[in-house]
N, C-alpha and C positions, 0 to 999 in steps of 0.2 A: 504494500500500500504506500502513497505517493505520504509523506508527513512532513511538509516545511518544517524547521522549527518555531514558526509561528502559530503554530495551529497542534505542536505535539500536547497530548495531554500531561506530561509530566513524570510522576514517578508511577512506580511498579502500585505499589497501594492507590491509589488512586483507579488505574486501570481495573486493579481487582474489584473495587468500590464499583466500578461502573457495571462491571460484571453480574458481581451479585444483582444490581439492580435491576439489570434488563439480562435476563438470565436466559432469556429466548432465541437460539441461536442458528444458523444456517451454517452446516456443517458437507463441506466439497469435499470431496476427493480429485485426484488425478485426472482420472478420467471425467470429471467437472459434474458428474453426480450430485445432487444436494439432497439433503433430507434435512428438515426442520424441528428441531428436537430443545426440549428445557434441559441444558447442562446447569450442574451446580459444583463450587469452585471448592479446591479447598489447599488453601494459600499456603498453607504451612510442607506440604509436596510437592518436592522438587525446587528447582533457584527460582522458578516463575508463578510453581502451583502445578495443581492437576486439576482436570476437569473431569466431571463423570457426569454418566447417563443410558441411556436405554433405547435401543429401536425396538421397535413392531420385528416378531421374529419373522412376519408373512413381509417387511420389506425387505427386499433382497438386497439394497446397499448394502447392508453390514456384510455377507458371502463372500465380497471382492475386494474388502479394503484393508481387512486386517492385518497389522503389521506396517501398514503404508502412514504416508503421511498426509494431513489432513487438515485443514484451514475453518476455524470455525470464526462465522462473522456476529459480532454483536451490534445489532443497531439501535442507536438510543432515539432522541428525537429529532424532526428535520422537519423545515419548513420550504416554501419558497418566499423570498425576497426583492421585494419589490424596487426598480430603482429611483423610483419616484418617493420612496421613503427616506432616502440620502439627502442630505444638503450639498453632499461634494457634486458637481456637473463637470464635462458626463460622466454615465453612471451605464451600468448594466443589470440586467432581473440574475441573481443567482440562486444559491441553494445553499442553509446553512442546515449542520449535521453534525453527530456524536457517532464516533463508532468508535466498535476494538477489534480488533483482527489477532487470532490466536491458532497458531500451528505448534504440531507435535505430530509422535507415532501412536495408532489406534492400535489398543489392543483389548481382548477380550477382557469381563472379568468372573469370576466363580459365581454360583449362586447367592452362598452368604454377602458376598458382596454387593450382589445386582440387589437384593431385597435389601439391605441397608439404604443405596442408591435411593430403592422407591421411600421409603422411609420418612428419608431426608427431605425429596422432596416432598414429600407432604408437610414436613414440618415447617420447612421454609413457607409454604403458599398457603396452609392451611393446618394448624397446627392443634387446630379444634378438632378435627377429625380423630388424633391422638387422645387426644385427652376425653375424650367422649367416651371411648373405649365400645369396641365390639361393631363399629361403626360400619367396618369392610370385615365381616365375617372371614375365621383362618380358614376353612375350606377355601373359599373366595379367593382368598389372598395367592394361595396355593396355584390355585387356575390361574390364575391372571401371571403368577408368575411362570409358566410353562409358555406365554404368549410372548415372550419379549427377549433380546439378548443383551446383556448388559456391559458394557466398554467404558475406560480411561485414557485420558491424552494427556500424559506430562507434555506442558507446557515447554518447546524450546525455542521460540520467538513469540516477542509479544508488542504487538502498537499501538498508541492510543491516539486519536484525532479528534477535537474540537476546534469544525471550522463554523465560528460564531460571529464571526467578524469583528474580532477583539484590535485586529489589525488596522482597523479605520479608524477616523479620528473622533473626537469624541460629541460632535453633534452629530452623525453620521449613526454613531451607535445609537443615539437617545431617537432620533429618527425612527432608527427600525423596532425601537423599544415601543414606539407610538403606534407603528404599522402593525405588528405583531398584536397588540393590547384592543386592536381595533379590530381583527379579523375574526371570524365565524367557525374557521375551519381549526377543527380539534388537535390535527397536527401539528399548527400554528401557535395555538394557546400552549399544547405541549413543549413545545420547545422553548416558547417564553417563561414558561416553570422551571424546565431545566436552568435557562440561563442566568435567573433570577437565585436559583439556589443553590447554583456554582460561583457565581458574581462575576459572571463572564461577557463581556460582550455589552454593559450597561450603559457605558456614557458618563461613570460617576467617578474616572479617578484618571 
């Protein structure tokens, strides 16, 4: 991925942080396969982390990739960007955006491990489910795990990108703060949260 230094996100933690958040990932292989899967991070494995998760055992992605290397994409928010929001003239319509790009080798994992995987993620997205107890009956559990394969990727390249337009000047950012604040579309408002709650991209300093 292309990462000015103006637009990298920073350190390793930070990445991970973004990770977690939008934990929803498109996961390529080689042959440019994608399968869309929730991975969940766990920081303290390996210099970058590891990432786990689970396909549908009836998708066939997983049969061809194991052991290879594998690009999983995280996309946070993004809007388009109006040039008529800028003060600078001229100007052109762009597109601001969050991502992380993370590569490693897939490999399979046990079953004890894939059922911790499911686990986890419930805990992370819905942790009520736990603690309700009996929620997803163990026969249940049992079945559902015969349906899936479960895989890890140590992390060994990791990039982070926010192009927010932190790079323009600071009525130019208050501009798009205005644009953004005024628009309808959910994307739009999303990404103005993001920006607002990184402090990126505001106009204020």
């Amino acid at each position: 991925m292309h990462v000015p230094d103006k637009w990298d996100m920073g350190s390793r933690e930070l990445i991970h942080q973004f990770i977690n958040q939008y934990g929803f990932a498109t996961l390529v292989s080689t042959d440019l396969e994608g399968s869309h899967l929730p991975l969940l991070l766990t920081a303290s494995e390996g210099e970058n982390g590891t990432l786990y998760g689970h396909f549908a055992r009836s998708n066939s992605h997983w049969k061809h990739i194991v052991n290879t290397k594998v690009l999983c994409i995280f996309n946070g928010p993004h809007g388009y960007i109006s040039p008529t929001w800028y003060d600078s003239y001229p100007a052109v319509p762009t597109w601001n955006y969050s991502v992380v790009h993370a590569k490693g080798i897939i490999e399979l994992t046990d079953d004890t491990t894939t059922a911790h995987v499911l686990e986890s993620t419930i805990q992370q997205y819905e942790p009520s489910l736990l603690e309700s107890g009996g929620f997803i009956a163990d026969d249940y559990q049992q079945k559902l795990a015969k349906g899936i394969v479960g895989f890890k990727i140590v992390i060994d390249e990791l990039q982070g990108k926010q192009k927010l337009g932190q790079h323009r000047n600071q009525s130019d950012q208050q501009g798009v703060v205005k644009g953004l604040s005024l628009s309808n579309r959910a994307d739009e408002k999303q990404l103005l949260t993001y920006m607002m709650n990184n402090n990126i991209g505001l106009g204020n300093k």
